[in-house]
C-alpha beads as a LAMMPS data file, in Angstrom:
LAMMPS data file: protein, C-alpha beads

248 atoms
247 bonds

1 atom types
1 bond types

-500.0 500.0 xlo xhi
-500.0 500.0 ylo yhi
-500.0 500.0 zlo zhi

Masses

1 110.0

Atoms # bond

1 1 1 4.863 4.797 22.390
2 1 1 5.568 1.077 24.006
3 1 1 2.641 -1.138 24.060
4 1 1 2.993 -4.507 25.368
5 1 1 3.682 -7.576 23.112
6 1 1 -0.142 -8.694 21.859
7 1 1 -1.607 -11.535 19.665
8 1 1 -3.096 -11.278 16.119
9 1 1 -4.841 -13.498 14.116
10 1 1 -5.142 -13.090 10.191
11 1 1 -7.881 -13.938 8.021
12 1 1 -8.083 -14.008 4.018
13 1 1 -11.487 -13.107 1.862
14 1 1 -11.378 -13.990 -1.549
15 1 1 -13.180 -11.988 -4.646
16 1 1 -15.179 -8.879 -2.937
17 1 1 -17.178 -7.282 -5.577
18 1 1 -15.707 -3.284 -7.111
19 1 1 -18.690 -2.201 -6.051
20 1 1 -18.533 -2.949 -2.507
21 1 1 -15.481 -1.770 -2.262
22 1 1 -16.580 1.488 -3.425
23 1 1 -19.617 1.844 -1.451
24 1 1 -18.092 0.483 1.858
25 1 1 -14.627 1.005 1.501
26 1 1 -14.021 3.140 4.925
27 1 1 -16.148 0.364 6.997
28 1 1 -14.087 -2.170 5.256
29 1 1 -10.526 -0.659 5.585
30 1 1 -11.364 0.305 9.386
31 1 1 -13.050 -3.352 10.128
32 1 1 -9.859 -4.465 11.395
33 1 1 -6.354 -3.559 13.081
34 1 1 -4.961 -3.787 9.169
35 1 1 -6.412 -4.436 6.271
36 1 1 -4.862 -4.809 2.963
37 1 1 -6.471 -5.515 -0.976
38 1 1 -5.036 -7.107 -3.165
39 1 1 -5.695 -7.152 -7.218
40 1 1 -5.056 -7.515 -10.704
41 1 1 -7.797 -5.147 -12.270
42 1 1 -8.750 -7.953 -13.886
43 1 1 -12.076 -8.704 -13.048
44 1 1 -14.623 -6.641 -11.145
45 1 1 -13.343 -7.482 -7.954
46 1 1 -10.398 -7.240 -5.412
47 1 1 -8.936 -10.607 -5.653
48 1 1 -8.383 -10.792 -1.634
49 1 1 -8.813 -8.957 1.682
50 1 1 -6.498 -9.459 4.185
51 1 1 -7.872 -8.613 7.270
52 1 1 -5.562 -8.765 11.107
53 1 1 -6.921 -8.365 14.185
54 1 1 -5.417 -7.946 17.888
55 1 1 -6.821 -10.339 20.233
56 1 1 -7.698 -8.975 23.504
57 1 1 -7.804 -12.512 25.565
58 1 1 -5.289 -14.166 23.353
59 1 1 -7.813 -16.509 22.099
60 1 1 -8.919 -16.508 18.471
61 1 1 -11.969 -14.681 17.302
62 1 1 -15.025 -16.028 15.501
63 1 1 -14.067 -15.278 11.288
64 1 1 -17.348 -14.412 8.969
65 1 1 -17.862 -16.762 6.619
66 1 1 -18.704 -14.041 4.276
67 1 1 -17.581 -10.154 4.490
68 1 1 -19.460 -7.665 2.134
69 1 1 -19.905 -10.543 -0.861
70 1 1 -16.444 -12.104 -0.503
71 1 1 -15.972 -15.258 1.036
72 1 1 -13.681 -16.531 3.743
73 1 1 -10.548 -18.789 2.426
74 1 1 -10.281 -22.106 3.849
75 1 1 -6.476 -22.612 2.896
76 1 1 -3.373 -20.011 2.690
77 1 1 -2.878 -17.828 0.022
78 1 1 -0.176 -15.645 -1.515
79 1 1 -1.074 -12.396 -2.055
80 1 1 0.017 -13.146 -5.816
81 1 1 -2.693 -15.991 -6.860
82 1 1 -0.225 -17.799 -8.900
83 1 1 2.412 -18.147 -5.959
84 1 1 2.830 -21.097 -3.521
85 1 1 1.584 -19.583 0.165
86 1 1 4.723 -21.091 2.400
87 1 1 6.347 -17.816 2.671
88 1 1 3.517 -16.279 4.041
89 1 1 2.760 -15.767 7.632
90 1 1 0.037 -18.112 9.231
91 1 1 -3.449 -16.928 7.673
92 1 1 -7.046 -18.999 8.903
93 1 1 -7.126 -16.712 12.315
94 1 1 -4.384 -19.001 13.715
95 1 1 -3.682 -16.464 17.125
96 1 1 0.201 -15.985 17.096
97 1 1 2.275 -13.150 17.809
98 1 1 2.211 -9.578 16.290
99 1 1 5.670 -10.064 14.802
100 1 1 4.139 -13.440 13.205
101 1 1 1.445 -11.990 11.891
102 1 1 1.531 -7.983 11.094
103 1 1 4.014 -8.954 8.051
104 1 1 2.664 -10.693 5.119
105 1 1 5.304 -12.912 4.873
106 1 1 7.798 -14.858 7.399
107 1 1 10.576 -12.810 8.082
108 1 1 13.287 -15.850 7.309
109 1 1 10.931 -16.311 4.330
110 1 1 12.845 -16.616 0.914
111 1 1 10.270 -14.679 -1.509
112 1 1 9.522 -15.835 -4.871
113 1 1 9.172 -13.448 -7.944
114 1 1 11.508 -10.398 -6.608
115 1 1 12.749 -9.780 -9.772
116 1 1 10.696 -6.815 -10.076
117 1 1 10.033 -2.945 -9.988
118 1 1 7.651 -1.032 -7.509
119 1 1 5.644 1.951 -7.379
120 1 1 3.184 3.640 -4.722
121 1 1 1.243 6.852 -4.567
122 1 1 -0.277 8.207 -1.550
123 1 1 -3.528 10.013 -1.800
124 1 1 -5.757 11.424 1.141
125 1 1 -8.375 8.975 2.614
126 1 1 -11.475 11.084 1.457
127 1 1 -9.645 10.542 -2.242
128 1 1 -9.467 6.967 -1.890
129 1 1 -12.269 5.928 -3.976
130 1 1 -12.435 8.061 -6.701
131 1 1 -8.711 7.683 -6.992
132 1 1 -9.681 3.526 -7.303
133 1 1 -11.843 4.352 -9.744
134 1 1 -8.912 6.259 -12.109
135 1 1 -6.565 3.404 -11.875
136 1 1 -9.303 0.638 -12.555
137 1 1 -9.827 2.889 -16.118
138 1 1 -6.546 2.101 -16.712
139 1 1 -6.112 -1.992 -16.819
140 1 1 -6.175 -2.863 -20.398
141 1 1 -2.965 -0.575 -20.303
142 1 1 -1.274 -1.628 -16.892
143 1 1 -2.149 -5.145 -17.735
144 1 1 0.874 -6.564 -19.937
145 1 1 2.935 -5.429 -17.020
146 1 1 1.264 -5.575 -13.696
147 1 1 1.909 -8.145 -11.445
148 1 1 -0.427 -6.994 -8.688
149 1 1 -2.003 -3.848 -6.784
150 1 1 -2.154 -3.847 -2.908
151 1 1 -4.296 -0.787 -1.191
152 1 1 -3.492 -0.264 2.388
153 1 1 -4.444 2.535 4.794
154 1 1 -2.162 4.737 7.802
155 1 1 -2.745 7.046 9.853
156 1 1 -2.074 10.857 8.929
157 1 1 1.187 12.045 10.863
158 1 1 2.902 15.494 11.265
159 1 1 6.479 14.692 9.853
160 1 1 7.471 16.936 7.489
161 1 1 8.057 14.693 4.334
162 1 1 5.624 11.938 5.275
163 1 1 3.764 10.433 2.499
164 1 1 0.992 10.625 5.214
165 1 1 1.315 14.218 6.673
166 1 1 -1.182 16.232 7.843
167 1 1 -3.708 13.461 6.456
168 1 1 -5.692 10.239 7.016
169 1 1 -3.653 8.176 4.055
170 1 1 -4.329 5.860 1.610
171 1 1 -1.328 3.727 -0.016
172 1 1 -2.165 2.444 -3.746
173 1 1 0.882 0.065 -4.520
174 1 1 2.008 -1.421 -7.761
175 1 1 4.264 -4.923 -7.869
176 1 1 5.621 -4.600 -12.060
177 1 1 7.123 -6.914 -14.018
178 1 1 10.810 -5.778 -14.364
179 1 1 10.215 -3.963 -17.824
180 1 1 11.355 -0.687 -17.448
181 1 1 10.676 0.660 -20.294
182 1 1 6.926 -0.497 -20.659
183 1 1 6.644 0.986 -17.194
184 1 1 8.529 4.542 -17.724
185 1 1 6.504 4.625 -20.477
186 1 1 2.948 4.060 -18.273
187 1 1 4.020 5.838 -15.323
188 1 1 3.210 9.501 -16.752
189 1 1 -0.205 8.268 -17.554
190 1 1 -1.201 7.093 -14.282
191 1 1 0.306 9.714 -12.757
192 1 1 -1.636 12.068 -14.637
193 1 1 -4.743 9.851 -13.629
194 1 1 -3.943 10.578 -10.075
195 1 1 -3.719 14.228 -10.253
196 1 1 -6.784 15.523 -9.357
197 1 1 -6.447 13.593 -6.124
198 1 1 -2.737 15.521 -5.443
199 1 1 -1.079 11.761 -4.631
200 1 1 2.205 11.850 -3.409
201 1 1 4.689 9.395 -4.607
202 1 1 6.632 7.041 -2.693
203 1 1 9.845 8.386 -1.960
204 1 1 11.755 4.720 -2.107
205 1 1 9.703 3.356 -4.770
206 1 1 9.650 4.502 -8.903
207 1 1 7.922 7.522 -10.126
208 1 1 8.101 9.692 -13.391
209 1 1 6.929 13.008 -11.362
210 1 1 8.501 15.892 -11.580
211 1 1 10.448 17.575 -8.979
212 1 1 8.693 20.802 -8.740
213 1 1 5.142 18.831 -8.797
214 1 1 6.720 16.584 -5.618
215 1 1 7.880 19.397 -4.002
216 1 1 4.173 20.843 -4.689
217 1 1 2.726 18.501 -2.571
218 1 1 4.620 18.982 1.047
219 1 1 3.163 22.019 2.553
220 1 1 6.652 21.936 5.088
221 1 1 9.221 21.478 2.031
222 1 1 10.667 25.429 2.750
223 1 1 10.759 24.347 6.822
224 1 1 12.677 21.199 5.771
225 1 1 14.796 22.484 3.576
226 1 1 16.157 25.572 6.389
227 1 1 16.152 23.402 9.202
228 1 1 18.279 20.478 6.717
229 1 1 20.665 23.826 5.931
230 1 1 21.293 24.434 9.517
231 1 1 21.627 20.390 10.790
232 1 1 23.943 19.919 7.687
233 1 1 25.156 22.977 5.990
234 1 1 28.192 21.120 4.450
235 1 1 25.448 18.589 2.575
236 1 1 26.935 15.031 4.106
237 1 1 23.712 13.643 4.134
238 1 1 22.818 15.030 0.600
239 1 1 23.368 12.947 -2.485
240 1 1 21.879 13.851 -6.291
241 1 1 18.694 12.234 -5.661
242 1 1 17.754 14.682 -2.830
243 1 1 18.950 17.969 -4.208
244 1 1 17.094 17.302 -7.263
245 1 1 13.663 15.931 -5.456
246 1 1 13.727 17.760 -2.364
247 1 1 16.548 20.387 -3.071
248 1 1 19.548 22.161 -1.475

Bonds

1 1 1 2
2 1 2 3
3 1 3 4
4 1 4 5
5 1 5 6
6 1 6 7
7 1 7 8
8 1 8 9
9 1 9 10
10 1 10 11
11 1 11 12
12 1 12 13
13 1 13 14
14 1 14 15
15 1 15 16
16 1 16 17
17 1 17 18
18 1 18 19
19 1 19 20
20 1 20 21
21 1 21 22
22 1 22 23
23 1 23 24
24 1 24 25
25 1 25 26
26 1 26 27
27 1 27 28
28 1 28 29
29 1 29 30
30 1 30 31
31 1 31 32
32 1 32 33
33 1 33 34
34 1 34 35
35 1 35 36
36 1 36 37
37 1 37 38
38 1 38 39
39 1 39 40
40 1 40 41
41 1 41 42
42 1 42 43
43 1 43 44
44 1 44 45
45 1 45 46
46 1 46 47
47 1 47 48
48 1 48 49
49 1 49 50
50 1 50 51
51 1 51 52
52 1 52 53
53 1 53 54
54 1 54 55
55 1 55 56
56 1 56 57
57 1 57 58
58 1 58 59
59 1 59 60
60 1 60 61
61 1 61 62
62 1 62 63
63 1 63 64
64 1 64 65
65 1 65 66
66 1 66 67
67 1 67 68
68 1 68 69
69 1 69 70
70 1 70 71
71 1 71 72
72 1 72 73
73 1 73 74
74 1 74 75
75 1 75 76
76 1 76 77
77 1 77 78
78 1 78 79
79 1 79 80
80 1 80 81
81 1 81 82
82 1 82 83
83 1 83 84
84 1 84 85
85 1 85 86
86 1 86 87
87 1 87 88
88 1 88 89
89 1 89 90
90 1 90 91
91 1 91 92
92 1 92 93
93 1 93 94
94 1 94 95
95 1 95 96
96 1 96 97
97 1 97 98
98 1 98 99
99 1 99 100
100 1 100 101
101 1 101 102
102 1 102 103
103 1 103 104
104 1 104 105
105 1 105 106
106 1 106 107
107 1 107 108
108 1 108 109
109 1 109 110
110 1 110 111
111 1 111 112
112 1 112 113
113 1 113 114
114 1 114 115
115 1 115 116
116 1 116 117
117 1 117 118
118 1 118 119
119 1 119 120
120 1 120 121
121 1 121 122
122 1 122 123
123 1 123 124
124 1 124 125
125 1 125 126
126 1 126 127
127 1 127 128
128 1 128 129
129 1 129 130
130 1 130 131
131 1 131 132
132 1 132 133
133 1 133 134
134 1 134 135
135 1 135 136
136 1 136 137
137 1 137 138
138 1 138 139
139 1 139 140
140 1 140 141
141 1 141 142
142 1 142 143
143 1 143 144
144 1 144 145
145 1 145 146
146 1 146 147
147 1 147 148
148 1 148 149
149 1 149 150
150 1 150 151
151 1 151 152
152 1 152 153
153 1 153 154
154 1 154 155
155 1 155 156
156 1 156 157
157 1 157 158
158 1 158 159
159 1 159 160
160 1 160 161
161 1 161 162
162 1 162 163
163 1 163 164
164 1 164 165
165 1 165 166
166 1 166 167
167 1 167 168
168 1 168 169
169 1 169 170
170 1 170 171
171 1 171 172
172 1 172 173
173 1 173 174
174 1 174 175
175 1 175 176
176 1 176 177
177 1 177 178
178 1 178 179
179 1 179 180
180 1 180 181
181 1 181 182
182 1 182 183
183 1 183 184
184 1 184 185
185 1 185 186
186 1 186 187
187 1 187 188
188 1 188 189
189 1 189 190
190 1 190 191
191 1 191 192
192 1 192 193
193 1 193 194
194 1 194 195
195 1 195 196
196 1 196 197
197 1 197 198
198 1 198 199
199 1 199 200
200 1 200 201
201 1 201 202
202 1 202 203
203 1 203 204
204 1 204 205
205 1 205 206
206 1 206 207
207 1 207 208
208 1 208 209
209 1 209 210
210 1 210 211
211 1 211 212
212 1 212 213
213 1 213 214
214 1 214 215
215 1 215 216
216 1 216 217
217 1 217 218
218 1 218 219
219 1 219 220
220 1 220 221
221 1 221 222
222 1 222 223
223 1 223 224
224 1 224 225
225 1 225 226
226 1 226 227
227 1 227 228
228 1 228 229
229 1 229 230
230 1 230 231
231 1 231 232
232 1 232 233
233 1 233 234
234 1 234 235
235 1 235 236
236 1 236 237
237 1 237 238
238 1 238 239
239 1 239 240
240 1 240 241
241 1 241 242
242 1 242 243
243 1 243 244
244 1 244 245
245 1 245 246
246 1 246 247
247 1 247 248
């Protein structure tokens, strides 16, 4: 539905302790209209929280200095530590408009580093943790390659072959390196990882799954697939890609 045009304001925590993230991690990802974290697995911590929140009034909200052990940021960041922050949207719970400040970066924004591959699996909510917990086991592997991890949460939905369907959804992203063949070679593994937790790839993004496990995972696949017959029997909207992921 339409709402009417609102204000946000963003602000950026820096270094929030594993173990807070695991013991608080619905409070945290609910604290705010949308929260991301960002990390490297390098350390014992999420490297930073962005947290963006509607303003009712228009006028910016008090920021905590500190939010469950990690500390407010007093400049801009990038969500990639080693990047300049100009790109970026206006962080420090400036007030500005949703458009301004929903995106991480400015949508005329040139962005730095995009030579680079992606990957994201979607896991349900209740999973979220324990599915952290796999993919911090596997850093010393991951870390020749990764450039950086972003977690971020939606709502469950009833679309057919939503990442999200049926469930309260969180996103576990991976920025690479572009080295294909170190990351072909890693994706099985955390794929495997992620198993138990029945995570559903990104459909736009890379994965190593195979097509009967993806298919596994969408409860409405057979719906989809006789409704997609009858919308487009002759296949115009098909390509190889789809019949081999999704099928005929």
């Amino acid at each position: 539905d339409l709402v009417p045009a609102y204000q946000m304001q963003q602000a950026i925590y820096e270094m929030m302790p594993l173990s807070q993230v695991y013991a608080h991690f619905d409070e945290i990802m609910g604290s705010a209209y949308s929260v991301s974290l960002f990390t490297n697995w390098q350390q014992p911590a999420v490297n930073q929280v962005w947290r963006k929140h509607v303003l009712s009034n228009g006028q910016a909200q008090s920021t905590e200095g500190e939010f469950f052990g990690a500390k407010v940021a007093t400049v801009k960041h990038h969500p990639v530590d080693a990047f300049g922050a100009d790109p970026c949207t206006e962080q420090n719970s400036v007030p500005g408009p949703w458009y301004e400040r929903l995106p991480h970066f400015h949508i005329r924004s040139t962005l730095v580093g995009g030579d680079e591959l992606q990957t994201e699996y979607f896991v349900a909510r209740h999973h979220a943790v324990d599915a952290l917990k796999a993919v911090a086991q596997l850093q010393p592997q991951m870390a020749p390659f990764l450039k950086l991890t972003e977690v971020r949460s939606m709502t469950g939905d009833n679309l057919w072959l939503s990442m999200a369907y049926g469930q309260e959804t969180i996103g576990i992203h991976f920025s690479w390196h572009n080295r294909w063949p170190a990351v072909a070679q890693f994706l099985p593994v955390l794929e495997e990882s992620l198993a138990p937790f029945q995570a559903r790839p990104h459909w736009g993004k890379l994965f190593t799954m195979s097509p009967a496990r993806v298919q596994s995972l969408y409860p409405k696949l057979a719906d989809f697939q006789t409704l997609r017959r009858q919308l487009d029997p002759q296949g115009k909207f098909q390509n190889a890609y789809l019949e081999k992921y999704i099928g005929r």
